[in-house]
Structure formats: C-alpha cells, structure tokens
C-alpha positions as YAML, in Angstrom:
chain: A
units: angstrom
residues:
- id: 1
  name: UNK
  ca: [-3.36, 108.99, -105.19]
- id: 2
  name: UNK
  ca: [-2.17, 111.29, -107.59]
- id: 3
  name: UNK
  ca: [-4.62, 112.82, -110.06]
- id: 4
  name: UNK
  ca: [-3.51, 113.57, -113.40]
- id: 5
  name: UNK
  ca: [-5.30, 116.45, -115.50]
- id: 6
  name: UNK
  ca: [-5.39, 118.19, -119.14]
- id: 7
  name: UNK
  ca: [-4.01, 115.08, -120.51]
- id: 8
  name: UNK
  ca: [-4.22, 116.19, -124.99]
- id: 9
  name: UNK
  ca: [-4.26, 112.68, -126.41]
- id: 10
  name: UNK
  ca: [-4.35, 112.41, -130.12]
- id: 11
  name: UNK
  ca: [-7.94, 111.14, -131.57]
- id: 12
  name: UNK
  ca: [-6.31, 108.13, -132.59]
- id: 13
  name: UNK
  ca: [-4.25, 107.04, -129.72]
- id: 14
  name: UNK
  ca: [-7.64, 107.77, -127.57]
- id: 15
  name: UNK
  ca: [-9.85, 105.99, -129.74]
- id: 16
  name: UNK
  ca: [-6.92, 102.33, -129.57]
- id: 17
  name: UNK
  ca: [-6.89, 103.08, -125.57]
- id: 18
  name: UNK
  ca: [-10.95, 102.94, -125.80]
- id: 19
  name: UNK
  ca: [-10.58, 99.93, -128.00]
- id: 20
  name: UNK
  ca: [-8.36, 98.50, -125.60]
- id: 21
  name: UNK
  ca: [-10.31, 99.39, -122.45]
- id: 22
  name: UNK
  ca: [-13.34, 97.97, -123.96]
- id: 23
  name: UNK
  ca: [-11.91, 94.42, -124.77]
- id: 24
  name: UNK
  ca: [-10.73, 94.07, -121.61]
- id: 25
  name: UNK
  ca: [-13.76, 95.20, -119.58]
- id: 26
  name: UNK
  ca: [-12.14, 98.26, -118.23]
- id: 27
  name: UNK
  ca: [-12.31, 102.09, -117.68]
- id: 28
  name: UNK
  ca: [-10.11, 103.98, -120.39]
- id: 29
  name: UNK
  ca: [-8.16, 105.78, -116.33]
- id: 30
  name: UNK
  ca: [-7.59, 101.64, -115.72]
- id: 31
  name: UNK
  ca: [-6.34, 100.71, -118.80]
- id: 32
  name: UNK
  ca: [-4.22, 103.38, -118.85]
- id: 33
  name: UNK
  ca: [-2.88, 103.08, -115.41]
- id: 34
  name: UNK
  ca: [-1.82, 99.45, -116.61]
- id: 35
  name: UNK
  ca: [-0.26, 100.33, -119.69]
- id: 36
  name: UNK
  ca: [1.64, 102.97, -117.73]
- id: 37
  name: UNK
  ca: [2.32, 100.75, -115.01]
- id: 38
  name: UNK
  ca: [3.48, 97.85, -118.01]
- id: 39
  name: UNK
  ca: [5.78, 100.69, -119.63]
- id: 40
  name: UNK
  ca: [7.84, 101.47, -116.54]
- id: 41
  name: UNK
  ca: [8.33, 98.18, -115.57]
- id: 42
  name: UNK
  ca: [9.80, 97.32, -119.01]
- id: 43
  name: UNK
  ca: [12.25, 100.80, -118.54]
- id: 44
  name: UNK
  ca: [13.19, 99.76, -115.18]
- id: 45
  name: UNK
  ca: [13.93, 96.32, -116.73]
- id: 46
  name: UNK
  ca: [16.15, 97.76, -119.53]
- id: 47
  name: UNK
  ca: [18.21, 99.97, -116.79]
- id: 48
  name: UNK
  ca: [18.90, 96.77, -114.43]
- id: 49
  name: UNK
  ca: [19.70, 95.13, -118.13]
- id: 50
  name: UNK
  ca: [22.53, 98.29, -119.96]
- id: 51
  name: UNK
  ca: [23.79, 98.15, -115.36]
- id: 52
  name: UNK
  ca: [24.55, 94.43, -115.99]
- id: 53
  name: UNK
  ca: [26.17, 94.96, -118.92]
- id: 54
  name: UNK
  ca: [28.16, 97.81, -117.81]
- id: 55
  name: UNK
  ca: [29.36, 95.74, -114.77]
- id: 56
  name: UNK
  ca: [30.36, 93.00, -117.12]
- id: 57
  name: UNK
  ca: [32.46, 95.29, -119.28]
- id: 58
  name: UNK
  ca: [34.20, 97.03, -116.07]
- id: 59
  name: UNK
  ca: [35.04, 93.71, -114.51]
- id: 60
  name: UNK
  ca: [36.07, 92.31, -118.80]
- id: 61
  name: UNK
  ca: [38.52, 95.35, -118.53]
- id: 62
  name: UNK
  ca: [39.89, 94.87, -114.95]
- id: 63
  name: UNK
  ca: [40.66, 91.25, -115.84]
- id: 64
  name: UNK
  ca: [42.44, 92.34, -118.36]
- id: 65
  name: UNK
  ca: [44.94, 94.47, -116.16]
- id: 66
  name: UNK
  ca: [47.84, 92.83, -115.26]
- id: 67
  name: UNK
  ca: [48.06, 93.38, -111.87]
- id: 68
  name: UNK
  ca: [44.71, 91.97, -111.14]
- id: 69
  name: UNK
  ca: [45.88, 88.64, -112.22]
- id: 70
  name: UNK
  ca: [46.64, 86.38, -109.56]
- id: 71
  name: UNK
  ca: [50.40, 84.78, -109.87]
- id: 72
  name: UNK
  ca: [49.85, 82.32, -107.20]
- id: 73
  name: UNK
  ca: [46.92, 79.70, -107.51]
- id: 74
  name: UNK
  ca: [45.54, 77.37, -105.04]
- id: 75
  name: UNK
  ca: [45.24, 74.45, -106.31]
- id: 76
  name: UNK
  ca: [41.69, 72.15, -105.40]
- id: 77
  name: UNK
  ca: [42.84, 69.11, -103.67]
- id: 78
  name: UNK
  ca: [41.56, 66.65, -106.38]
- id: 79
  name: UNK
  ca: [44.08, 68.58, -108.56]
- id: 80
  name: UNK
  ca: [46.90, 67.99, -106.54]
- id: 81
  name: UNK
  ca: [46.20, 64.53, -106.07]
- id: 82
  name: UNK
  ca: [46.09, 64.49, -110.31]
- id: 83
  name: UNK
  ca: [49.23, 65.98, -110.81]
- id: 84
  name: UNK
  ca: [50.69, 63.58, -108.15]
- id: 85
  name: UNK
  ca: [49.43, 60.55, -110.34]
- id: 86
  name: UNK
  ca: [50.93, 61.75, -113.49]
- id: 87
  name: UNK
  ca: [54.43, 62.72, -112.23]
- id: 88
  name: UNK
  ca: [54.83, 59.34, -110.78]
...
C-alpha cells in the first residue's frame, strides 16, 4: 500500500474530516481513504456518463447522413400479413 506524506490540509477542512471520522467511529487515514475512494468513484461515474453521451451524439449525427439510411426495409412478418388485410 501506498503511503501518502506532507499532506497541508487547511485547519478547517482537518477539523470537518475529524468531525467526520469521529461520528463514524473511524481513524481521520480511514475516513479519508473513503471519502477519496467515494470521490473517484463519482469521477469515474461522470466519464462513463459525458462517453455515453458522446456516443449518443456520434450515432444522432450518423443517422442523420444520408447514406446511412437504409432504402430497403424488411418488413416483420405480422406486417406483411397487415398490409395483406388492408389491400384486400
């Protein structure tokens, strides 16, 4: 495990993680392991999220080509069996 040293907190930011720590029954290096651990979980979250989105806007635009349009659909056969009713 990696050990992390010289860490300047301000007094105030030390004295809510001690807060923090002591509520929940835990060392100030365990509370903030979890509230690291909580923070880059939410970042990775948010980058899976904004690659989503991107991927929805890229395949918005290609649909929106022409040539990516098909010209010759398949109909299901329930649908042909529809259209077969209503032209007779």
């Amino acid at each position: 495990m990696a050990t992390l040293h010289n860490l300047d907190l301000p007094d105030d930011l030390y004295e809510q993680l001690q807060e923090l720590a002591t509520a929940q029954e835990s060392s100030i290096n365990a509370q903030l392991i979890t509230l690291l651990q909580t923070g880059l979980s939410v970042v990775q979250e948010q980058r899976m999220v904004e690659q989503r989105r991107q991927n929805v806007a890229k395949l918005f635009e290609e649909s929106r080509r022409p040539e990516s349009r098909q010209t010759e659909i398949e109909w299901s056969y329930s649908t042909v069996m529809i259209r077969e009713d209503r032209a007779r």
